[in-house]
C-alpha positions as CSV (number, residue, x, y, z in Angstrom):
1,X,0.0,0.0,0.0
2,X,1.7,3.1,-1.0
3,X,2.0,6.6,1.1
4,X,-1.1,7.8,-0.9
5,X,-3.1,4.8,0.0
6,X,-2.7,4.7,3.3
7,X,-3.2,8.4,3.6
8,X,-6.5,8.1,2.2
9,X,-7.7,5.0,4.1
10,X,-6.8,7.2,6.9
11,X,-8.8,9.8,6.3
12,X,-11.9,7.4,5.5
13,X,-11.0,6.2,8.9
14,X,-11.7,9.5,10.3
15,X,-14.5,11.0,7.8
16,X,-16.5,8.5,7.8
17,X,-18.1,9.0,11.8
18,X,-17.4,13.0,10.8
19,X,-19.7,12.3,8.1
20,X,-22.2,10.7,10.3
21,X,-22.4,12.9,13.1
22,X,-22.1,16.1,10.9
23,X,-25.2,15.0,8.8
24,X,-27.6,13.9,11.4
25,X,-26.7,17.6,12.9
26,X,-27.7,19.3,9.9
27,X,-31.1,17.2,9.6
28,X,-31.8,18.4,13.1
29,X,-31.3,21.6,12.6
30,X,-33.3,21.5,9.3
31,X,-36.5,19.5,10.7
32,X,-39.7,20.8,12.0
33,X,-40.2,18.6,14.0
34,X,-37.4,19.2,16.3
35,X,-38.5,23.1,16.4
36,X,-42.3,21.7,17.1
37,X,-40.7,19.5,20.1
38,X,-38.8,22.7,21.7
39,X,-42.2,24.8,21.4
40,X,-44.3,22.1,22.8
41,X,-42.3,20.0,25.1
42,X,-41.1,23.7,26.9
43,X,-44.7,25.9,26.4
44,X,-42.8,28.8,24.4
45,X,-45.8,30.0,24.1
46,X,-46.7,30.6,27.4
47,X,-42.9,31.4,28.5
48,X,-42.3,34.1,25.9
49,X,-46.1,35.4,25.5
50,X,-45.8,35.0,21.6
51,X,-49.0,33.3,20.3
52,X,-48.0,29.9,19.3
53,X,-48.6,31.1,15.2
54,X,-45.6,33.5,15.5
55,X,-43.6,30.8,17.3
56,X,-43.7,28.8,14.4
57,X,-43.2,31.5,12.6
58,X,-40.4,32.7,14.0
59,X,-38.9,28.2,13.7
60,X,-39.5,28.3,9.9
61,X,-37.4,31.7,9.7
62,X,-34.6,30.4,11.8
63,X,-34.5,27.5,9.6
64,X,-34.1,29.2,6.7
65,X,-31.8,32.2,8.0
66,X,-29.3,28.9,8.6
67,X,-29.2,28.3,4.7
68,X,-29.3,32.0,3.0
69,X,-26.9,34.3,3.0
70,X,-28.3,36.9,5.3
71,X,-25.9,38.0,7.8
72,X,-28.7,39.2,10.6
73,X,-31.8,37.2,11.6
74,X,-34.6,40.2,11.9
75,X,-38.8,39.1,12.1
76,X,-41.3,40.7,13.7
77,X,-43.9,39.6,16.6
78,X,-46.4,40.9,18.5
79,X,-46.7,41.6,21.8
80,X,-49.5,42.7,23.9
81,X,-50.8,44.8,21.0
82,X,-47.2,46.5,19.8
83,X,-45.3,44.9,17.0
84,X,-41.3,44.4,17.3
85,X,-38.1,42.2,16.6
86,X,-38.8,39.0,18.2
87,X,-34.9,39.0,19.1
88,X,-32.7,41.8,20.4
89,X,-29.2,42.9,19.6
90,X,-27.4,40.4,21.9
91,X,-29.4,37.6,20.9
92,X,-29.4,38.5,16.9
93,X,-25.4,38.7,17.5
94,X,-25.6,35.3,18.9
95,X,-27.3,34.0,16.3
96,X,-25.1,35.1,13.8
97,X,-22.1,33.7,15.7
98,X,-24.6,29.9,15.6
99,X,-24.9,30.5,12.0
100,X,-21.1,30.8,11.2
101,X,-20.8,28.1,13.3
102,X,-23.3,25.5,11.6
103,X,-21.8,26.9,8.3
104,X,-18.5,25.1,9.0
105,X,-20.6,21.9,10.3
106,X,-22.2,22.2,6.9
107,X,-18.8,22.4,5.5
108,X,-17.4,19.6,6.7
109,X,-20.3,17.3,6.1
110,X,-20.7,18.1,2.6
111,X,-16.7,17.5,2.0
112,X,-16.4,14.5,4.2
113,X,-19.7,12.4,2.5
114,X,-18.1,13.4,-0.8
115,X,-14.7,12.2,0.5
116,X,-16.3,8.9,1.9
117,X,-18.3,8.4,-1.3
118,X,-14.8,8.9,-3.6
119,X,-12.9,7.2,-1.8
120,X,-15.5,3.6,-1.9
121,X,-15.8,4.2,-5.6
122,X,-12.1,4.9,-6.2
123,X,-10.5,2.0,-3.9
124,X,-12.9,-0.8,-4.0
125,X,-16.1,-0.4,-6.3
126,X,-13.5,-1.5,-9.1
127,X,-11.2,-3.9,-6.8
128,X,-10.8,-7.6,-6.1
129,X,-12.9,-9.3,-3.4
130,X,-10.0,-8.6,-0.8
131,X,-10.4,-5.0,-0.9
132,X,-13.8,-5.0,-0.7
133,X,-13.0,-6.9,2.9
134,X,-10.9,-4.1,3.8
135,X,-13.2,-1.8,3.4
136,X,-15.7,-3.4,5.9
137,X,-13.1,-3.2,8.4
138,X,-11.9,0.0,7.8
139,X,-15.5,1.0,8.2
140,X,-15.7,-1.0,11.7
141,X,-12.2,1.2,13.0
142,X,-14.0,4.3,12.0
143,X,-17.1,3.5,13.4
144,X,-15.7,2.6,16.6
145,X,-14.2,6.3,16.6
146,X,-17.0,7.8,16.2
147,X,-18.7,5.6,18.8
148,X,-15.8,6.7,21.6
149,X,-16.9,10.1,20.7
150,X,-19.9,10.0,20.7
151,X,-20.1,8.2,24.0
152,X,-17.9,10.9,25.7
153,X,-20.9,12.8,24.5
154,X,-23.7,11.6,25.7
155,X,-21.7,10.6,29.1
156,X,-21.5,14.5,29.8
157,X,-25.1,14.7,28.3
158,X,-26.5,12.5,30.9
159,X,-24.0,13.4,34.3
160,X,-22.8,16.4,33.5
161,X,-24.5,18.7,30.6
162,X,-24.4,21.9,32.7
163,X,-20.7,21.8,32.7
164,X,-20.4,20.4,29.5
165,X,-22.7,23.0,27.4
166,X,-21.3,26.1,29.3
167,X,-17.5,24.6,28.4
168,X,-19.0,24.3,24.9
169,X,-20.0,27.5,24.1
170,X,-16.3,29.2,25.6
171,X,-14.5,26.9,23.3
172,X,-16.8,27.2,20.3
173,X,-17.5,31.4,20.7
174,X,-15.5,34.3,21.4
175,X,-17.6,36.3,22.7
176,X,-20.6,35.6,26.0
177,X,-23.8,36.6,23.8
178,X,-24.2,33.2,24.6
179,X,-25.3,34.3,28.4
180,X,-29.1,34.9,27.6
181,X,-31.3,36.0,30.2
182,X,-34.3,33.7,30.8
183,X,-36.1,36.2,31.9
184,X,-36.4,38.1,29.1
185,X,-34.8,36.8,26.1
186,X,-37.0,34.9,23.4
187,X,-34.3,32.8,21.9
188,X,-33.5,30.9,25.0
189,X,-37.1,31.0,26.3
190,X,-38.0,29.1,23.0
191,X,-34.9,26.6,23.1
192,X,-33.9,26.2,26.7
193,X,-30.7,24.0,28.1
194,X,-33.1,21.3,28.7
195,X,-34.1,21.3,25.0
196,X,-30.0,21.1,24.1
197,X,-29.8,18.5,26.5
198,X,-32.5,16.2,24.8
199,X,-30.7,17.2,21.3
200,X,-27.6,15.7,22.1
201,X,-28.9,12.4,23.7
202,X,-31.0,12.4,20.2
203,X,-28.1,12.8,18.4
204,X,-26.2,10.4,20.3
205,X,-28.9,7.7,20.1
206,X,-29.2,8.7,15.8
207,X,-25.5,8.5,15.2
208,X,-25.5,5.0,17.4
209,X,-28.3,3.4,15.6
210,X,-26.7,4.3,12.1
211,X,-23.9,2.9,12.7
212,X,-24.7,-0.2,14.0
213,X,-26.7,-0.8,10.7
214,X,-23.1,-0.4,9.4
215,X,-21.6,-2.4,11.6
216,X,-23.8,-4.8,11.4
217,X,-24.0,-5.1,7.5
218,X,-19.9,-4.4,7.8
219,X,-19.4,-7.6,10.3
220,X,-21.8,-9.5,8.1
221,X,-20.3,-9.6,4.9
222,X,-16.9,-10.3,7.0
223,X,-18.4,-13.5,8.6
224,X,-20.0,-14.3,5.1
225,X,-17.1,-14.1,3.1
226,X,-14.4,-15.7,5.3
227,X,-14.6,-19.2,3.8
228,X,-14.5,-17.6,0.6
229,X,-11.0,-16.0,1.5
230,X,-9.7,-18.9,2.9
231,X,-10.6,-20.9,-0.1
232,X,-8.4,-17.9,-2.1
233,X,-5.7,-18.4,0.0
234,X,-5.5,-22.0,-0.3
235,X,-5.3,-21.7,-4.4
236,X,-2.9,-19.1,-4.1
237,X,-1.0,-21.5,-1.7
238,X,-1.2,-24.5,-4.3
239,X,-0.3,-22.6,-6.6
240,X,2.7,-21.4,-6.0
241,X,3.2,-24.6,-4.4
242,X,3.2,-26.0,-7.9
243,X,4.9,-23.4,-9.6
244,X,8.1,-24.0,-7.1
245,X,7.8,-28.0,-8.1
């Protein structure tokens, strides 16, 4: 296996649980459903005093202030007959420090799928039998990766999420817009930590069940093809067995 080779099975080693985790952030962020959960599951309604309408109002225009180019999130609401910016300066700022940052999640997703996808077509769509087996368990080493780090994840998620989000958002932002004030500020009154909490043990649980399936289908096609390898390696052994005679 030359330098090249091995440079790129190493980087399949590491995109493919980037892939994974990356992806099933960006559905998240994209679905719905998720925003519906946040509303419901923590009465926005009756936290922020936004009729429930303008909540989901105000979901659909996040979602889609995530994937245009605006730089500032701005929409109106209204409140107890006078019409404003659902969000103020701090929290706007906030959101535009999210929005750089799901930008780069976006980013890497996009080029590690494409990098996972080349690199099965490249290596072992037009390879031997063997390869293919190499790719199953390269595939199992990156999945367990991404299962250590995941785990670490959801380990904080469940014992220690406080310390864990706060630590978060000091590595991941420069700045403490972050610090919202439950009291008065709609963007944390409509996704509280407990909603961030249940995101990550989602995530966790997502990025877990899919690869299993991979694992699975990975460990499979090792089992199934073992006697066929061995029979391989026994004709090659004759073989040259012969050839020495």
């Amino acid at each position: 296996m030359g330098f090249a080779r091995t440079l790129a099975t190493i980087l399949f080693v590491i995109a493919l649980p980037i892939a994974l985790i990356t992806t099933n952030i960006r559905i998240l962020v994209n679905a719905p459903l998720v925003y519906d959960y946040a509303f419901d599951r923590y009465d926005a309604e009756s936290v922020t005093g936004i009729s429930r309408d303008q909540i989901d109002d105000v979901g659909a225009g996040l979602r889609d202030y995530f994937n245009n180019d605006e730089d500032t999130f701005y929409q109106t609401v209204t409140e107890d007959g006078l019409e404003g910016p659902v969000f103020n300066a701090r929290e706007t700022t906030h959101l535009q420090d999210v929005k750089a940052l799901l930008k780069n999640v976006f980013r890497a997703q996009e080029i590690s799928v494409i990098f996972v996808l080349l690199y099965v077509v490249a290596f072992f769509i037009w390879e031997r039998e063997g390869q293919v087996r190499q790719l199953a368990i390269q595939a199992l080493i990156g999945l367990g990766l991404g299962v250590v780090a995941v785990g670490a994840v959801g380990i904080f998620a469940a014992f220690g999420f406080d310390a864990a989000w706060e630590r978060f958002h000091s590595l991941a932002f420069a700045n403490d817009f972050w610090r919202l004030n439950t009291r008065t500020d709609h963007l944390i009154q409509m996704f509280p930590e407990p909603f961030w909490r249940d995101m990550t043990i989602l995530l966790g649980l997502m990025c877990a069940f899919e690869a299993l399936l991979i694992a699975a289908a990975s460990t499979v096609y090792l089992v199934g093809t073992r006697s066929e390898r061995r029979r391989l390696a026994g004709s090659v052994a004759m073989t040259s067995n012969t050839q020495a005679a």
